[in-house]
VOPAGU-2260 file (C-alpha; in pm, 1 decimal, decimal comma):
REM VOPAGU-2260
SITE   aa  ch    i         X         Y         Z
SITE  UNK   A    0     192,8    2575,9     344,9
SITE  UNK   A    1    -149,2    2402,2     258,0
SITE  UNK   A    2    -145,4    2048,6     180,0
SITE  UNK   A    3    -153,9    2033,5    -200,1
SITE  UNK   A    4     208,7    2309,2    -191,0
SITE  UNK   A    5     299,3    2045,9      92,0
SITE  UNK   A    6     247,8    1684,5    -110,8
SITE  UNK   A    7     401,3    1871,7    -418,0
SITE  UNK   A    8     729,0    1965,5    -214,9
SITE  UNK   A    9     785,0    1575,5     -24,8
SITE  UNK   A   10     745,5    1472,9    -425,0
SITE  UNK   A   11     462,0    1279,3    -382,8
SITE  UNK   A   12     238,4    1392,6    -626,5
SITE  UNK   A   13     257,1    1213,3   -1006,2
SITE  UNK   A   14     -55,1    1248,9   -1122,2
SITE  UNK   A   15    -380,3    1442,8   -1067,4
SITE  UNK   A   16    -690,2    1606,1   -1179,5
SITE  UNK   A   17    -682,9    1988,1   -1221,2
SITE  UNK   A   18    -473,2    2063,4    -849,2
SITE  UNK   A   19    -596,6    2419,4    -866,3
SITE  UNK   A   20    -918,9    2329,6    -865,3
SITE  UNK   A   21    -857,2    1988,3    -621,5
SITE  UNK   A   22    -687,8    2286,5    -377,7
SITE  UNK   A   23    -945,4    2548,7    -393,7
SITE  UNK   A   24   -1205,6    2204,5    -346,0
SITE  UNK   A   25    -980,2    2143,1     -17,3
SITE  UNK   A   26   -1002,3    2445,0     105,2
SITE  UNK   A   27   -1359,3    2495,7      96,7
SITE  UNK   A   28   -1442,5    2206,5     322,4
SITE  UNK   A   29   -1387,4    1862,3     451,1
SITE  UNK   A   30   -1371,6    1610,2     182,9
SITE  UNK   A   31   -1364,2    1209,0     206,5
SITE  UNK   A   32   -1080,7    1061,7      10,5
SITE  UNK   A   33   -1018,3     692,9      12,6
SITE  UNK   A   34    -694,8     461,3     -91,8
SITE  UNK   A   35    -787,7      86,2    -138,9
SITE  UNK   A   36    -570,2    -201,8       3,9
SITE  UNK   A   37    -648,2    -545,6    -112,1
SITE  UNK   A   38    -615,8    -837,5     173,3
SITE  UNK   A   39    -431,4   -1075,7      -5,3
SITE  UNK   A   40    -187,8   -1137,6     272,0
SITE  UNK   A   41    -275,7   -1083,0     686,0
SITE  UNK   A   42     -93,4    -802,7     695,5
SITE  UNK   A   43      34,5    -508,7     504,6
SITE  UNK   A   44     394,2    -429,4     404,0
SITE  UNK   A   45     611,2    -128,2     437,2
SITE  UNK   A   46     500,0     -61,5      19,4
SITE  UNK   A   47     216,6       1,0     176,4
SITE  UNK   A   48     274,7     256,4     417,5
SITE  UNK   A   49     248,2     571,1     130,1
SITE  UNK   A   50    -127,6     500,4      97,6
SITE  UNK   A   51    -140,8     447,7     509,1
SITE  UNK   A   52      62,4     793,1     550,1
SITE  UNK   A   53    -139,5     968,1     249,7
SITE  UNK   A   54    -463,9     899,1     430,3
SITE  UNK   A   55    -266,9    1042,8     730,7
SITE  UNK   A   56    -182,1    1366,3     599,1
SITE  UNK   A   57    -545,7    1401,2     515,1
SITE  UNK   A   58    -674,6    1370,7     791,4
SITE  UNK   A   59    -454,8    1562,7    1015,4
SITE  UNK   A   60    -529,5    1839,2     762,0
SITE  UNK   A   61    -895,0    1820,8     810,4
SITE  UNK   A   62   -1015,5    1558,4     543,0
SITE  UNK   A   63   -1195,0    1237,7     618,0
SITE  UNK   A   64    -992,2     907,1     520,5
SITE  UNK   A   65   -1193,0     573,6     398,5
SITE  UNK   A   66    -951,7     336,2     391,7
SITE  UNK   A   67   -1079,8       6,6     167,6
SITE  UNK   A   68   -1012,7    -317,7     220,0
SITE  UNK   A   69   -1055,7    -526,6     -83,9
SITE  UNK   A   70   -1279,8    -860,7      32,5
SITE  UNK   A   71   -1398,4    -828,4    -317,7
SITE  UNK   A   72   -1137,5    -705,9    -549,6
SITE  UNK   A   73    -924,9    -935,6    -359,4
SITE  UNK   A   74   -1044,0   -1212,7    -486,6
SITE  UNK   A   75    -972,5   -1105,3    -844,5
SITE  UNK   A   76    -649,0    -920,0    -846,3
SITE  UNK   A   77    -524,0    -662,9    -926,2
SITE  UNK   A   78    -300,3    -692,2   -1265,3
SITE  UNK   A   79    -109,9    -359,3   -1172,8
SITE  UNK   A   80     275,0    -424,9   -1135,7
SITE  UNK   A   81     252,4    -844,5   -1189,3
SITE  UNK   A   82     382,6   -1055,8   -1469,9
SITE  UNK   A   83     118,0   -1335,6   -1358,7
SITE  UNK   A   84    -196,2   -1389,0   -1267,2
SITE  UNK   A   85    -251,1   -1393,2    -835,9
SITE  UNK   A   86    -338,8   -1682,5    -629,7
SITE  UNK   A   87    -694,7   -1692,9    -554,4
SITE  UNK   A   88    -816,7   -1695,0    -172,6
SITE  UNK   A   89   -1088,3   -1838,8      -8,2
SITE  UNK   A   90   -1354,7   -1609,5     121,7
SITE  UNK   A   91   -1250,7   -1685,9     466,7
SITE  UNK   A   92    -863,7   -1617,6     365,7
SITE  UNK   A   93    -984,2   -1276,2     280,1
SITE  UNK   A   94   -1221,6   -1233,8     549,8
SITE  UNK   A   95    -925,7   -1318,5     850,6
SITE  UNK   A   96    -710,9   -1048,6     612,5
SITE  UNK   A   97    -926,6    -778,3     628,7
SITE  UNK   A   98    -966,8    -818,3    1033,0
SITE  UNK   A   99    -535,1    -788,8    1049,7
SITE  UNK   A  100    -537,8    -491,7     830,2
SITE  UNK   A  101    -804,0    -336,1     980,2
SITE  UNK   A  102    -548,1    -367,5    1314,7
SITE  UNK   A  103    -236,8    -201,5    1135,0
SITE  UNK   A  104    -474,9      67,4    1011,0
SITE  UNK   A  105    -554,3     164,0    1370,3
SITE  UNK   A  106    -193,5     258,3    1437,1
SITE  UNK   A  107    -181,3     488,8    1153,9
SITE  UNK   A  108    -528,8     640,9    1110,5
SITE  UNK   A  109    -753,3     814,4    1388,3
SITE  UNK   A  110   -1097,3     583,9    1439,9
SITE  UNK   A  111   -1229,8     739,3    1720,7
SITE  UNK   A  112   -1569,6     931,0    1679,7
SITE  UNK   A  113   -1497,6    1284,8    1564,2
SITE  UNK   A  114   -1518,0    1502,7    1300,4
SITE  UNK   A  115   -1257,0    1335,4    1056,0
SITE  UNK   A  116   -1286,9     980,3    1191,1
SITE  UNK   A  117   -1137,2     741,7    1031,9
SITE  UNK   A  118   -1393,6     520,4     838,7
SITE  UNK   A  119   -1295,7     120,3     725,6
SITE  UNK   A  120   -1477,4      11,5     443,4
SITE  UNK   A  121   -1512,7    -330,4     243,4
SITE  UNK   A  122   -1574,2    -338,5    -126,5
SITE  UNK   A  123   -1759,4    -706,2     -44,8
SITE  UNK   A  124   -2031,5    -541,5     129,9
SITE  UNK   A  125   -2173,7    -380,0    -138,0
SITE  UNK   A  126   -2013,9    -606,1    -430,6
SITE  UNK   A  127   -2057,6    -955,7    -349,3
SITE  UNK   A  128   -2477,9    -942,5    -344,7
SITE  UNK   A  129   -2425,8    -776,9    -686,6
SITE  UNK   A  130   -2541,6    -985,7    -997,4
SITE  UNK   A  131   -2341,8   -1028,3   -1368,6
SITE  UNK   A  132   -2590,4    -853,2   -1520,6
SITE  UNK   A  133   -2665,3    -626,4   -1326,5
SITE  UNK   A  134   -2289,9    -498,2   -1283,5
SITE  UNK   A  135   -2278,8    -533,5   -1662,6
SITE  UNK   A  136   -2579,4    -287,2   -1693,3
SITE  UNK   A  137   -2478,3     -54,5   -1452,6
SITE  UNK   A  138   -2064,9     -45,3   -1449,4
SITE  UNK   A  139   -1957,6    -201,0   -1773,4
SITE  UNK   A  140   -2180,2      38,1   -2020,1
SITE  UNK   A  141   -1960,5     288,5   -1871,7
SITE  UNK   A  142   -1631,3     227,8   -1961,9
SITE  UNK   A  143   -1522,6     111,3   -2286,1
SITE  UNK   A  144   -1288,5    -185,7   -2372,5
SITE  UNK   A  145   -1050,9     100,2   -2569,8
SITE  UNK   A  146   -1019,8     271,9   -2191,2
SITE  UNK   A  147    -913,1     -55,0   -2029,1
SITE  UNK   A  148    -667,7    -187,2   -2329,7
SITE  UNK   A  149    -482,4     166,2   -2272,5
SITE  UNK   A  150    -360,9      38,6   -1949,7
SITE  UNK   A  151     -19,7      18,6   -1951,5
SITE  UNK   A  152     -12,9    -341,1   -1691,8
SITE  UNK   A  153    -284,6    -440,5   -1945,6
SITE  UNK   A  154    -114,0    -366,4   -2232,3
SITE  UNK   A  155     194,4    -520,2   -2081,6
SITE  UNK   A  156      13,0    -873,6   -1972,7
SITE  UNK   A  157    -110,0    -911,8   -2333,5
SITE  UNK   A  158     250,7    -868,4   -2496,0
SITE  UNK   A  159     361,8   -1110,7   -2249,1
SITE  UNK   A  160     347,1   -1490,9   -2309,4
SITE  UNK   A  161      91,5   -1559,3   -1994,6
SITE  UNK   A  162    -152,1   -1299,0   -2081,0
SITE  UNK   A  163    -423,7   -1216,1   -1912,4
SITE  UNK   A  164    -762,9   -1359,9   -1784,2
SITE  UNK   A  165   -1067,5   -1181,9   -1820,8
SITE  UNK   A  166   -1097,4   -1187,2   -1425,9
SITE  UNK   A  167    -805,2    -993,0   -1390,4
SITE  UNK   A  168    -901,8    -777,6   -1671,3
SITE  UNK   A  169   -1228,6    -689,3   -1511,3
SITE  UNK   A  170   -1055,5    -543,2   -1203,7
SITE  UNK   A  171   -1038,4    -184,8   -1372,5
SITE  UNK   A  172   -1439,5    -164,7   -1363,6
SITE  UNK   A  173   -1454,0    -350,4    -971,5
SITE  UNK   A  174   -1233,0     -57,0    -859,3
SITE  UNK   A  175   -1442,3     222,1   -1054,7
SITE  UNK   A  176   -1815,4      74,8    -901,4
SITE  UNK   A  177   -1626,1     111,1    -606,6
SITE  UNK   A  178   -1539,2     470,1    -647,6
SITE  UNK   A  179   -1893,2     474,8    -755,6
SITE  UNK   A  180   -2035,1     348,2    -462,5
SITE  UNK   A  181   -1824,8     541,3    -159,3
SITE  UNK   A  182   -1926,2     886,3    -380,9
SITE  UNK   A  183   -2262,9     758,7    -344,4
SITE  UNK   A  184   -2280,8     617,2       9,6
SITE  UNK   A  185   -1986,6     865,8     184,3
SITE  UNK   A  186   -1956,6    1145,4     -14,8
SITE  UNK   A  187   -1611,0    1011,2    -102,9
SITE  UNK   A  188   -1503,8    1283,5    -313,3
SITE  UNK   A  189   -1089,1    1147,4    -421,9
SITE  UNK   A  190    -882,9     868,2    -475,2
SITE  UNK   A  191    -525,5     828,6    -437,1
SITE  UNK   A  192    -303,6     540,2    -509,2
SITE  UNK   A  193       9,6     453,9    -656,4
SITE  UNK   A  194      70,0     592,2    -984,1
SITE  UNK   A  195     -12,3     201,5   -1158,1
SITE  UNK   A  196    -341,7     281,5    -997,7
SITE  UNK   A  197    -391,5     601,4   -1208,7
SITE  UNK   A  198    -577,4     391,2   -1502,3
SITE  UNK   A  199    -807,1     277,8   -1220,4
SITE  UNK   A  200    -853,1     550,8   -1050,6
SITE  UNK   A  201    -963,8     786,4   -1376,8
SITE  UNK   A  202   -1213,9     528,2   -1477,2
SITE  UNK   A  203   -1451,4     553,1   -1178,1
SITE  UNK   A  204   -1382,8     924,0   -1216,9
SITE  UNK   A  205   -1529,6     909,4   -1524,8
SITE  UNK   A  206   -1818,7     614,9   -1393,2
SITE  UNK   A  207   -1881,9     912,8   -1140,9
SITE  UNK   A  208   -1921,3    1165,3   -1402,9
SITE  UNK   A  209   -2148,3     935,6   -1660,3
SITE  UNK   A  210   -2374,9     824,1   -1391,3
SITE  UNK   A  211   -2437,9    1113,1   -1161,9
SITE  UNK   A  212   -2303,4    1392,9   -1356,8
SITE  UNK   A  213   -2064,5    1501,1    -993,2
SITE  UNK   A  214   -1734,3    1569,5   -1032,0
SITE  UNK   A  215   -1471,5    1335,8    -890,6
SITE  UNK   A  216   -1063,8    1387,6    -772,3
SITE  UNK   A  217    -755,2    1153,9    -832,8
SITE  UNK   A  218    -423,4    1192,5    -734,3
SITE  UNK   A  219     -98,2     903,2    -740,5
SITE  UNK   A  220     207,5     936,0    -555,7
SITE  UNK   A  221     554,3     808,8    -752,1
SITE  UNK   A  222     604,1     461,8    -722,3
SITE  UNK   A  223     928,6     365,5    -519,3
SITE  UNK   A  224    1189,2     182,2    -651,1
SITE  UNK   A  225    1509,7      96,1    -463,4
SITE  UNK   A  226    1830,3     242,0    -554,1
SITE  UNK   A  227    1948,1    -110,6    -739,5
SITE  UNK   A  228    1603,0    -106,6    -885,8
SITE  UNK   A  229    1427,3    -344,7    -704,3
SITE  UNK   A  230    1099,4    -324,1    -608,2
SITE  UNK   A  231    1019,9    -146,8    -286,9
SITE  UNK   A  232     997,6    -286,7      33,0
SITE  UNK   A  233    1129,0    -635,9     -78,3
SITE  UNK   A  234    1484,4    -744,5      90,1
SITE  UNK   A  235    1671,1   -1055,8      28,3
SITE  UNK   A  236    1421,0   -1262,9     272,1
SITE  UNK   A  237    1118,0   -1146,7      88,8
SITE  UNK   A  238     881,5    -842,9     199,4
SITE  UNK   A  239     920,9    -609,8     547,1
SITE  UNK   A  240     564,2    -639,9     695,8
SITE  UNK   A  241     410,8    -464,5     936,5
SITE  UNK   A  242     301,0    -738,4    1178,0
SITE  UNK   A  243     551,7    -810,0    1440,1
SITE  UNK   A  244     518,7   -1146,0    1417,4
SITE  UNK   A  245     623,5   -1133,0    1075,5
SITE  UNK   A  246     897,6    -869,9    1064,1
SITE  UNK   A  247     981,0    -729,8    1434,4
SITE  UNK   A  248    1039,4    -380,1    1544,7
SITE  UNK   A  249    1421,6    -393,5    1532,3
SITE  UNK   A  250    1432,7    -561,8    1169,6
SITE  UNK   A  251    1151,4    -321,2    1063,4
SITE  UNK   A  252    1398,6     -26,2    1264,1
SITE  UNK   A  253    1728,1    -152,8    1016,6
SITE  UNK   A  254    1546,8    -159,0     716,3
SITE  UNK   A  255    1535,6     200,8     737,9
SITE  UNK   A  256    1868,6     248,4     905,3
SITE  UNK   A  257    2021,8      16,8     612,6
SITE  UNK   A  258    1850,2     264,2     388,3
SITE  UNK   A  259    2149,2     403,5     150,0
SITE  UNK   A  260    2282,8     816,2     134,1
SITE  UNK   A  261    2100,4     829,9    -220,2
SITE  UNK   A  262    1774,6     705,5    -109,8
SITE  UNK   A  263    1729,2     879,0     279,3
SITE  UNK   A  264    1651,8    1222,8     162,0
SITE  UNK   A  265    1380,6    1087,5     -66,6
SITE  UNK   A  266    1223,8     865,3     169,9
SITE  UNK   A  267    1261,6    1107,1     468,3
SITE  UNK   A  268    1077,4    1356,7     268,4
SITE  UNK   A  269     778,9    1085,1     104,9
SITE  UNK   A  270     770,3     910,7     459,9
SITE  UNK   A  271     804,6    1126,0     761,0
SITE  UNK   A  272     471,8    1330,6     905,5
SITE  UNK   A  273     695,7    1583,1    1069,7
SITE  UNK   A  274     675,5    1928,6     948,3
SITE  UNK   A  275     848,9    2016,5     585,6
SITE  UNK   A  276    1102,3    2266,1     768,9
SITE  UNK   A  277    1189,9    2019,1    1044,5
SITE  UNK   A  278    1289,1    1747,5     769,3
SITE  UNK   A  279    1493,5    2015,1     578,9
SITE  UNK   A  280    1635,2    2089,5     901,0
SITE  UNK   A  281    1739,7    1706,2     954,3
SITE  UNK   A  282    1843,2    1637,8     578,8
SITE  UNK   A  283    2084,2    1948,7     606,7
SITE  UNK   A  284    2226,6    1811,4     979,8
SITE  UNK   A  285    2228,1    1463,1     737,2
SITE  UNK   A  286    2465,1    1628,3     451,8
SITE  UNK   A  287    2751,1    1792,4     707,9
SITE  UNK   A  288    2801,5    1453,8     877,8
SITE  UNK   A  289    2635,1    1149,6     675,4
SITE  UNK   A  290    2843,0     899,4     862,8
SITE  UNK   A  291    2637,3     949,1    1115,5
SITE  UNK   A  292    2336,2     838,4     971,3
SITE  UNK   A  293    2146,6    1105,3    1112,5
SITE  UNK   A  294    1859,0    1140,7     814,8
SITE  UNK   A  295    1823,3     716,0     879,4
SITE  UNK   A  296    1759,1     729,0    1256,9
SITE  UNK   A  297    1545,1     989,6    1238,4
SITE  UNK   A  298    1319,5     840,7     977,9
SITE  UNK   A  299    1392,7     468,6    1149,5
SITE  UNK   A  300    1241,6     573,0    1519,7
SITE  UNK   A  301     953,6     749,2    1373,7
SITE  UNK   A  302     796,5     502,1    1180,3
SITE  UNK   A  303     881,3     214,9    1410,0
SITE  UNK   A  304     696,5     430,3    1641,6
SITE  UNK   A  305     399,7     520,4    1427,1
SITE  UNK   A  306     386,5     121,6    1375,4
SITE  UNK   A  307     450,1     -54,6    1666,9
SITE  UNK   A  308     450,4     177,8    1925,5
SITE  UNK   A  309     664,9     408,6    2183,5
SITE  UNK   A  310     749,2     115,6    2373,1
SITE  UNK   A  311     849,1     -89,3    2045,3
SITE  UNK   A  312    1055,0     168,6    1885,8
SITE  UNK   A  313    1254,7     270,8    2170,2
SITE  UNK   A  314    1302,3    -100,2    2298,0
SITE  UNK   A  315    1427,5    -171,9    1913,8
SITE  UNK   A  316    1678,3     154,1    1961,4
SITE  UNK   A  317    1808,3      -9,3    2280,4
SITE  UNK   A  318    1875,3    -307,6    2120,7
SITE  UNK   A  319    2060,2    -176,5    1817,2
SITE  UNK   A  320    2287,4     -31,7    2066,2
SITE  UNK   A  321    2357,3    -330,7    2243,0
SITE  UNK   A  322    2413,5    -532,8    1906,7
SITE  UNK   A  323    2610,9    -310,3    1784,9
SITE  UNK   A  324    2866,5    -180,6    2077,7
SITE  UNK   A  325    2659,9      10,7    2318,3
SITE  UNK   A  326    2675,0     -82,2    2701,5
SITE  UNK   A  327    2413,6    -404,0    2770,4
SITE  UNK   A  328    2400,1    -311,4    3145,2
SITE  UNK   A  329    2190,7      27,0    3118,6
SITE  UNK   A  330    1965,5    -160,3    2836,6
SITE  UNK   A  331    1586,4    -178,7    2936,2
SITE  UNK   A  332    1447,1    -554,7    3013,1
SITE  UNK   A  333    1225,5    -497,0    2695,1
SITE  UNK   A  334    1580,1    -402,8    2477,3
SITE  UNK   A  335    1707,1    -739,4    2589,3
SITE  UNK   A  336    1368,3    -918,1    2506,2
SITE  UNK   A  337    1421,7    -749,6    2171,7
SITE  UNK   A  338    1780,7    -847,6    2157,8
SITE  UNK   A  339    1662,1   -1239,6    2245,1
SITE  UNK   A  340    1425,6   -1256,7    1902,7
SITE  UNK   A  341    1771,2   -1112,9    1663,1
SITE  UNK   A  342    2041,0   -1330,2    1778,8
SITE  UNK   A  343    2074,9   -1686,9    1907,6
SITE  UNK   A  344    1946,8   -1760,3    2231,6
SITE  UNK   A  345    1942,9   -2049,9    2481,4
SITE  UNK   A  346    1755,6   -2067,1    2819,6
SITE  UNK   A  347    2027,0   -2255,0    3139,9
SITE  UNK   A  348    1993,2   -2288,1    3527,4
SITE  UNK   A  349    2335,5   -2111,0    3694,8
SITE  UNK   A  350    2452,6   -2468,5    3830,0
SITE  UNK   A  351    2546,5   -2505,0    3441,9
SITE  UNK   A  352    2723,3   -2234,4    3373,0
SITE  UNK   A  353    3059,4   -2330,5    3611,0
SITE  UNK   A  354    3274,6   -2423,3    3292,8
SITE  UNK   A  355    3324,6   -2088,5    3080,1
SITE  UNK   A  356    3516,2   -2281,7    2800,8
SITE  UNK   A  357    3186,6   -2529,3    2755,9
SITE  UNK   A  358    2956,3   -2311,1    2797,1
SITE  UNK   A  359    3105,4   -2051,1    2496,5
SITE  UNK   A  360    3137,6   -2405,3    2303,4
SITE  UNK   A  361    2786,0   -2507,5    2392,9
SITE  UNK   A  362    2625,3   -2229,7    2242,5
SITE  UNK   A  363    2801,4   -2196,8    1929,4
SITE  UNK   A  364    3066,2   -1874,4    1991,0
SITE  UNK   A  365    3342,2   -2147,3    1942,0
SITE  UNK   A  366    3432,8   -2422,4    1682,1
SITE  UNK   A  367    3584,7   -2615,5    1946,5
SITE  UNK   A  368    3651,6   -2614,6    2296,9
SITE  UNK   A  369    4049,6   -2567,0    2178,5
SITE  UNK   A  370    3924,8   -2299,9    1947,7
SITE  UNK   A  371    3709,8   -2099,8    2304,7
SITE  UNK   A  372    4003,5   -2125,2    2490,4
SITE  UNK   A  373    4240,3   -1975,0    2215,2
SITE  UNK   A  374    3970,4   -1636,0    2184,5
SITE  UNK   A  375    3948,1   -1600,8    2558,8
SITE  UNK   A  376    4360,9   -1576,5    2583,4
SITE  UNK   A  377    4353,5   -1320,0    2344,7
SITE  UNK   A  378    4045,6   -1129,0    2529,1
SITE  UNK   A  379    3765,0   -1235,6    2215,9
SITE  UNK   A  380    3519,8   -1250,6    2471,9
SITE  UNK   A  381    3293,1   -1054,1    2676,1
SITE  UNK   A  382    2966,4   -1128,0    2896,0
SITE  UNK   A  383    2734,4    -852,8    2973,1
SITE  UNK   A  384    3057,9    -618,7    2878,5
SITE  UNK   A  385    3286,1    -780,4    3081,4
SITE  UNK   A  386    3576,8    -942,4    2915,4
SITE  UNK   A  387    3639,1   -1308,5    2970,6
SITE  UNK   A  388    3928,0   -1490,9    3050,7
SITE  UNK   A  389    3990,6   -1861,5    3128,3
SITE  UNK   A  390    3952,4   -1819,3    3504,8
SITE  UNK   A  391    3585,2   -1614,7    3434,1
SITE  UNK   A  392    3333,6   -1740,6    3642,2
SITE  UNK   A  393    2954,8   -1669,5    3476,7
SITE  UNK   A  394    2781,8   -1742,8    3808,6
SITE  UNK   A  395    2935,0   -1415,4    3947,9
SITE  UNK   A  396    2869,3   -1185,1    3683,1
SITE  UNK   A  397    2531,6    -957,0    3742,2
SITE  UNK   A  398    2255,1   -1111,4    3595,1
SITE  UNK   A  399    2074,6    -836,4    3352,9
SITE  UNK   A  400    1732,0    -730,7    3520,7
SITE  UNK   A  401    1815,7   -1060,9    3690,8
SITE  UNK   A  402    1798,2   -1322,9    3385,8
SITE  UNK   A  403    1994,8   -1206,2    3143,3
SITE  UNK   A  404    2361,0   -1338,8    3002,1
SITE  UNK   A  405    2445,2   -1148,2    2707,4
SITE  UNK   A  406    2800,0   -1332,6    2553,8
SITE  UNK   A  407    2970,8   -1168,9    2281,6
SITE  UNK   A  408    3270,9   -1284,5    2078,5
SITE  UNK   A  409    3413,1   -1012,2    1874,5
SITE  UNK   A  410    3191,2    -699,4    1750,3
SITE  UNK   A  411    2882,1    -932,3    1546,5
SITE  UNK   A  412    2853,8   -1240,0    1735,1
SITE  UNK   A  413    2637,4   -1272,6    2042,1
SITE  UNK   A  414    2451,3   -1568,8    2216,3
SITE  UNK   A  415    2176,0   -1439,4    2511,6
SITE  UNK   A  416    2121,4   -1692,9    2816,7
SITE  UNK   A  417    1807,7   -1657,1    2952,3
SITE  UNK   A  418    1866,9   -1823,2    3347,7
SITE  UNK   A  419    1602,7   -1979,9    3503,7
SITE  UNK   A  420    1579,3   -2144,4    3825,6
């Protein structure tokens, strides 16, 4: 299957130039193809991954991927999908932005010197020495006010009561000179984006065409909308990033496992970088047994592991097992450490832990010491899978990997002592 059949069949493909010609142009040779990401936070989000796995597919298929990061259009932004204008950032906000992205792009995208490498490129190098009049002269002449009005996020900031300013207005003809520019400079030959970019991304086709005469490509992938038709990405304590620090592998792991039946087969298909066949294979294994959530751990270890890691991703499986049932004791050290940043988590000397009624009390697993000693005659409590009972003495239990305490009461409430000497 080439890659234009293979984009069609995941359903990523909602608009494009002429995709007979864009596939016979693909299979002719090498082409550069770029998807831009604006810095306006220090790291990207998982709404971001389609343009991180587009670029992806590319290149594994022989293309060369230019991902942009915005230092200039980022200080604008871009009107596509808001109902306000953006916070403006410092140059040196956007600067420190472009260095994390730059990071997360690594994971994703091949760098290293080759034939394909991957190629990062800022829109502030070649925009921010650039004078009114002469972007007016060159850029604006281009592209008429009609093109920009037709907009649909234009059109729908004007019918709205904030509006819009003419700095987010003039994004449109920042993101065509860039198109411009990489055509120019790299030979950049397509653009992809969401399909809100697709007003964008046909105006520096057409900058392209009225000041060089070359042809240009476009393509947009569907934008995804969750299944109670909220935006993408966003859960009830705001965005799932991509930076450990802000989301970590075993919350990034559940928000794909937590994915529902009605929504797995889509993202499997829009997300995953296996082979076509081998997803079919897994949504059909999905469909005879979907209690098993088969189609959500599939998708859920590969992209923790495309993100953080091997080590990441199979630490963050370890710990969903322990959280939710699975046997602490054969968990890895790095599970536990994983386990330690999810649930509640105190650091004790042994001497302390002689009382087992205080110490459940102590670290919240009881409302009272009368309420600890209640649970443990009816067997409510375990430590590193051991069930506790009055007489339970902590100090002889196995330490996990020599440190850990892992106390449980019931099936969803744990507290992990960390002993120290």
């Amino acid at each position: 299957m080439d890659l234009i059949d293979d984009l069609t069949a995941r359903g990523l493909i909602h608009d494009s130039t002429d995709l007979e010609f864009l596939r016979t142009r693909l299979d002719e040779r090498s082409i550069g193809v770029y998807v831009g990401f604006d810095p306006t936070s220090d790291s990207l989000h998982v709404g971001h991954l389609m343009g991180q796995l587009g670029l992806r597919r590319f290149q594994l298929a022989g293309h060369t991927p230019f991902p942009l990061a915005g230092g200039a259009t980022g200080m604008v932004g871009d009107p596509s999908g808001r109902s306000e204008e953006r916070n403006l950032l410092t140059r040196d906000e956007l600067a420190h932005n472009v260095q994390c992205i730059k990071a997360q792009l690594e994971r994703i995208l091949d760098f290293e010197p080759g034939p394909y490498a991957a190629t990062l490129v800022d829109n502030a190098d070649w925009t921010a020495g650039t004078s009114v009049l002469d972007f007016l002269r060159d850029v604006g002449k281009h592209i008429t006010v009609n093109q920009m009005l037709a907009k649909e996020s234009v059109k729908n900031r004007l019918a709205s009561e904030v509006g819009i300013s003419f700095t987010e207005f003039s994004y449109m003809l920042l993101q065509a000179n860039d198109f411009r520019h990489l055509h120019a400079a790299h030979g950049v030959e397509m653009q992809m984006g969401g399909s809100d970019q697709w007003g964008n991304i046909t105006a520096g086709i057409d900058l392209i065409r009225k000041s060089s005469g070359a042809a240009a490509h476009g393509l947009t992938w569907p934008l995804l909308l969750k299944s109670d038709g909220t935006k993408f990405g966003k859960t009830a304590s705001g965005a799932v990033w991509l930076d450990p620090d802000k989301t970590s592998p075993y919350q990034f792991r559940q928000f794909w496992l937590q994915a529902d039946d009605e929504s797995i087969v889509e993202y499997l298909l829009r997300f995953s970088t296996r082979p076509l066949e081998d997803v079919r294979a897994t949504i059909a294994e999905h469909h005879e047994a979907p209690h098993k959530r088969l189609a959500q751990r599939s998708l859920a270890h590969e992209l923790t592991q495309l993100v953080h890691g091997d080590d990441a991703a199979r630490a963050a499986d370890e710990a969903a097992d322990v959280l939710f049932g699975g046997d602490p004791t054969v968990a890895s050290e790095a599970a536990l450490a994983a386990v330690a940043r999810e649930v509640p988590s105190s650091r004790r000397t042994r001497d302390s832990l002689a009382d087992v009624v205080e110490v459940l009390a102590s670290v919240g697993l009881g409302a009272s010491k009368g309420d600890v000693r209640r649970t443990l005659d009816q067997r409510g409590y375990q430590c590193n899978g051991v069930v506790l009972d009055a007489n339970s003495q902590l100090t002889a239990l196995q330490a996990l990997h020599g440190r850990y305490l892992l106390l449980q009461r019931g099936k969803k409430s744990h507290h992990l002592l960390e002993l120290f000497s």
